[in-house]
C-alpha positions as CSV (number, residue, x, y, z in Angstrom):
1,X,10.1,-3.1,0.0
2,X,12.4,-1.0,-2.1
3,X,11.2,0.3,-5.4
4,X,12.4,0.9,-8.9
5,X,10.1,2.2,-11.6
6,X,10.6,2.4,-15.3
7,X,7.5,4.5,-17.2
8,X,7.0,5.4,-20.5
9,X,3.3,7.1,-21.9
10,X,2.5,7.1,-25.4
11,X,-1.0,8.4,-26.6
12,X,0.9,12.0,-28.1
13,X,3.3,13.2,-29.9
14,X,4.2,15.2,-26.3
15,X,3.8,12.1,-23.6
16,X,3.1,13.9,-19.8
17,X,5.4,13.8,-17.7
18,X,5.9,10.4,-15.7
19,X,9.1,9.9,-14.2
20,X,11.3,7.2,-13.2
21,X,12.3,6.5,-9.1
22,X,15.3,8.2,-8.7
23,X,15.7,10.7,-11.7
24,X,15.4,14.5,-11.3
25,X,12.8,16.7,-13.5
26,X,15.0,16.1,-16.9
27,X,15.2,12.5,-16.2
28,X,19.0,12.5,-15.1
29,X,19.5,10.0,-12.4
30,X,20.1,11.5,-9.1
31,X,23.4,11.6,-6.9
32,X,22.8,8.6,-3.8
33,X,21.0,9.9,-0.7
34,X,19.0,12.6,-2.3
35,X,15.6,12.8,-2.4
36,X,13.4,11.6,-4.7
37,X,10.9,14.4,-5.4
38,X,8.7,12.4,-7.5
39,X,7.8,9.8,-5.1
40,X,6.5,9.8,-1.6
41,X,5.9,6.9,0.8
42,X,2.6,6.6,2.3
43,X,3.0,3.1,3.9
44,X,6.5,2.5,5.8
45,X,6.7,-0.3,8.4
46,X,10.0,1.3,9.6
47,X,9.5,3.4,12.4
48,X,12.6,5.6,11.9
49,X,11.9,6.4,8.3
50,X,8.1,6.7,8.1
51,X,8.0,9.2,5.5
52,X,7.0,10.8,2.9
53,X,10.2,11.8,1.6
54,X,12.2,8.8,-0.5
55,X,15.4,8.8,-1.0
56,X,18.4,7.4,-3.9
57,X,20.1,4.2,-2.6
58,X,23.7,4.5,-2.2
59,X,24.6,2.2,-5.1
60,X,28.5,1.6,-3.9
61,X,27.0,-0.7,-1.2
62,X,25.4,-4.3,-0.3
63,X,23.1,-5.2,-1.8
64,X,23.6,-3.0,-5.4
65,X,27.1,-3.3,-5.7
66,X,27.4,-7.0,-4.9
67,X,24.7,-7.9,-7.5
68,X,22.3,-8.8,-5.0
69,X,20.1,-6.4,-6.2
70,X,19.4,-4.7,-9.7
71,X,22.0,-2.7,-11.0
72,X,21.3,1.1,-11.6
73,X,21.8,2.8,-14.8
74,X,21.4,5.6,-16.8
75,X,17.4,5.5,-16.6
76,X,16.6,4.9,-13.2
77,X,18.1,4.1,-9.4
78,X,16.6,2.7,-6.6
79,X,14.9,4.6,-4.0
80,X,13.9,3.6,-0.1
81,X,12.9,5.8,3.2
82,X,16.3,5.5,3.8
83,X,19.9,5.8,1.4
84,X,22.3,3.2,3.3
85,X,20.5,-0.5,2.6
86,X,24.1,-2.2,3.7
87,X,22.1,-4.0,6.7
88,X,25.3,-6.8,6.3
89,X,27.6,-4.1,7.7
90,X,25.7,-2.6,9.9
91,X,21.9,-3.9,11.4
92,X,20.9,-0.3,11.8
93,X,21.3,0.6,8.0
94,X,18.1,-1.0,5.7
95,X,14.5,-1.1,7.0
96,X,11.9,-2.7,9.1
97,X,10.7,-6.2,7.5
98,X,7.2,-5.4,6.3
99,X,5.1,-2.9,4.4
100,X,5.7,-0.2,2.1
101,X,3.7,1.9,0.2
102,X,5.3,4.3,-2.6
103,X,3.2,6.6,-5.0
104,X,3.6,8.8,-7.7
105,X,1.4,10.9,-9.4
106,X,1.6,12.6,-13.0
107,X,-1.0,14.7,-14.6
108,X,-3.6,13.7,-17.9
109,X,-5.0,17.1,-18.3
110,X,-5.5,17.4,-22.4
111,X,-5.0,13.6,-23.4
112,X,-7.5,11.5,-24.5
113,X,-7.7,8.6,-21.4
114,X,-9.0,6.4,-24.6
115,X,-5.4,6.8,-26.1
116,X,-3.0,7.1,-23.3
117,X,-1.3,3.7,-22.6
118,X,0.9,4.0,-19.6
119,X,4.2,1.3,-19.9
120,X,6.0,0.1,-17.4
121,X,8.3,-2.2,-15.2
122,X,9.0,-2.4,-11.6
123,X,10.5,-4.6,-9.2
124,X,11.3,-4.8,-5.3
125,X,13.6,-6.6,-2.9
126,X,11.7,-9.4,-1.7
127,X,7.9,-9.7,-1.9
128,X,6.1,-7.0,-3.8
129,X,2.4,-6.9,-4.6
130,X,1.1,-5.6,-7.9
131,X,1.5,-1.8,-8.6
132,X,-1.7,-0.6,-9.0
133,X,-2.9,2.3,-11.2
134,X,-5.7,4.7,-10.1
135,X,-8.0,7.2,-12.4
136,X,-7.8,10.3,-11.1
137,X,-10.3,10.1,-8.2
138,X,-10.4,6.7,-7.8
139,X,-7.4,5.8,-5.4
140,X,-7.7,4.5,-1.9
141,X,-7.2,7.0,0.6
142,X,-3.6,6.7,2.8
């Protein structure tokens, strides 16, 4: 699974910081093939690329470029364990079919849990189970 998250918090006039897959700490998207600091992957099926660091797709290839996938934009890219997801040109670029776990966390210290409401969309490349959303505390161990 490849993963794109939009987020937005409301609850303050200041909102914590939650950010976007592929976006640096000021919410500029990053160049392809860099790392996505913000995320880590705790479940990879693919051997070669088992994690935790997450990188920016290269959005000048299959499938981005050909529409096959969501375009990028100004707000947030795609990220994978690996940057090259042209598996069309060559079987050795994409991932292993199967399971992938992607998490990010962000911090609630001085809001009001009653009045934060956390916003957001995601989508994947093929099958993708809910996102789930963990209280501090509360989340499965990897």
């Amino acid at each position: 699974m490849i993963f794109t998250l939009l987020l937005s918090c409301t609850g303050r006039a200041q909102t914590p910081l939650a950010f976007n897959t592929g976006v640096d700490d000021n919410g500029g998207v990053l160049a392809d093939y860099v790392q996505d600091m913000h995320y880590e992957l705790i479940t990879s099926a693919d051997t070669r690329f088992a994690g935790p660091g997450t990188v920016v797709v290269d959005n000048t290839l299959f499938p981005i470029s050909t529409g096959n996938w969501l375009a990028t934009d100004q707000l947030s890219k795609w990220i994978a364990p690996q940057g090259n997801q042209d598996y069309l040109m060559d079987p050795n670029n994409g991932n292993a079919v199967g399971n992938y776990t992607y998490r990010t966390t962000f911090n609630l210290t001085g809001y009001d849990p009653e009045l934060v409401n956390l916003v957001g969309q995601w989508t994947c490349d093929s099958v993708g189970a809910a996102a789930p959303i963990y209280p501090p505390g509360c989340a499965p161990s990897s």
